[in-house]
N, C-alpha and C positions, 0 to 999 in steps of 0.2 A: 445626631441629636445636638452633637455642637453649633453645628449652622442655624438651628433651627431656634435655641434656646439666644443664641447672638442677636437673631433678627426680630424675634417677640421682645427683647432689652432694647433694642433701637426702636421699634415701634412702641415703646412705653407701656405692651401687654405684658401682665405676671404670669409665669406658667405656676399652674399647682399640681397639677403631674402630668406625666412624660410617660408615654406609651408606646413602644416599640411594636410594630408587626412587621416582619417581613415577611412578604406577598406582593404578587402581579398585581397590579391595576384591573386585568381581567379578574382575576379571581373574585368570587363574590360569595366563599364562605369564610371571612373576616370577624373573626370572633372578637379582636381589639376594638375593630372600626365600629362592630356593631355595638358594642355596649358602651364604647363611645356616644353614640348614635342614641343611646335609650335614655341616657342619664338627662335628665333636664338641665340639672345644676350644668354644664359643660356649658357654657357662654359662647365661646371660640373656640374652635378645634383647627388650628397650626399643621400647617405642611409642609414640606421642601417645592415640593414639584404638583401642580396639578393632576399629571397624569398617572401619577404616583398612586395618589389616593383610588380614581378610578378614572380607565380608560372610554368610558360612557357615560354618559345621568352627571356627569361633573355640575350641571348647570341645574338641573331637578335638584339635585340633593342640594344644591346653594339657594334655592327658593322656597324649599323643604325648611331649611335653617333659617331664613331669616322670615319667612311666615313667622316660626315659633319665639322670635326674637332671638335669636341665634346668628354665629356667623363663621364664615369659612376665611382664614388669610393664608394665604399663599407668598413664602417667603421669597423663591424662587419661581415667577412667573412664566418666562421664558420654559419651552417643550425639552427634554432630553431625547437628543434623538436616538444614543445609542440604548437605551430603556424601552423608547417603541420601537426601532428594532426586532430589540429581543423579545417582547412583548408578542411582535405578529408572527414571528419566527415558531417560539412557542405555540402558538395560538394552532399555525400551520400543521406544525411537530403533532400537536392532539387529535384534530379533525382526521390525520392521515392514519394515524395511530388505530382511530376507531375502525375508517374507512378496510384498512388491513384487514385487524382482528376480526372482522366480520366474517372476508371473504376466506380466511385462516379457518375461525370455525368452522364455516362454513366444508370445508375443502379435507377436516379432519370428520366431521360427520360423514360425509359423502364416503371417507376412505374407510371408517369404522360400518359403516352399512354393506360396503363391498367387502369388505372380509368376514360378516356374517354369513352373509349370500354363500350357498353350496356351491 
């Protein structure tokens, strides 16, 4: 939040509050970002990192905002690599996750049906 409130002072914007979420970029049930996102009064909504905020629609959601006269600044322009990363690593980590539990269920039905069987 320090980086963030440093770099809105050197760019001459006033923050009038500071909202913390921590969450993925993928994630996209953001209860901060979204009622961010609702409020009209919100002029500028301040980042660290692009990829931060979201790892997709970065560009929709910047057209989104400035349709409405709104805008997105980005203090720290430049990608975090070690964040996407972790980000696709994760992303990876879920998709297997499911892919598993399926064949899991799947494998425990199959054995709960053979032990009914006489």
């Amino acid at each position: 939040m320090a980086r963030i409130a440093e770099g809105a002072a050197a760019s001459g914007t006033r923050v009038d509050r500071s909202v913390r979420e921590i969450a993925s970029g993928l994630n996209d049930r953001r209860r901060e970002l979204g009622a961010l996102l609702a409020e009209p009064q919100v002029g500028t909504i301040i980042v660290e990192h692009r990829d931060r905020l979201a790892r997709f629609g970065v560009v929709q959601l910047e057209q989104s905002l400035k349709a409405q006269k709104r805008s997105l600044a980005v203090i720290d322009p430049g990608g975090v690599q070690d964040d996407l990363v972790r980000d696709m690593i994760e992303l990876m980590t879920c998709v297997s996750a499911r892919v598993y539990g399926k064949r899991s269920a799947r494998n425990r039905a199959l054995r709960a049906a053979a032990a009914l069987k006489p």
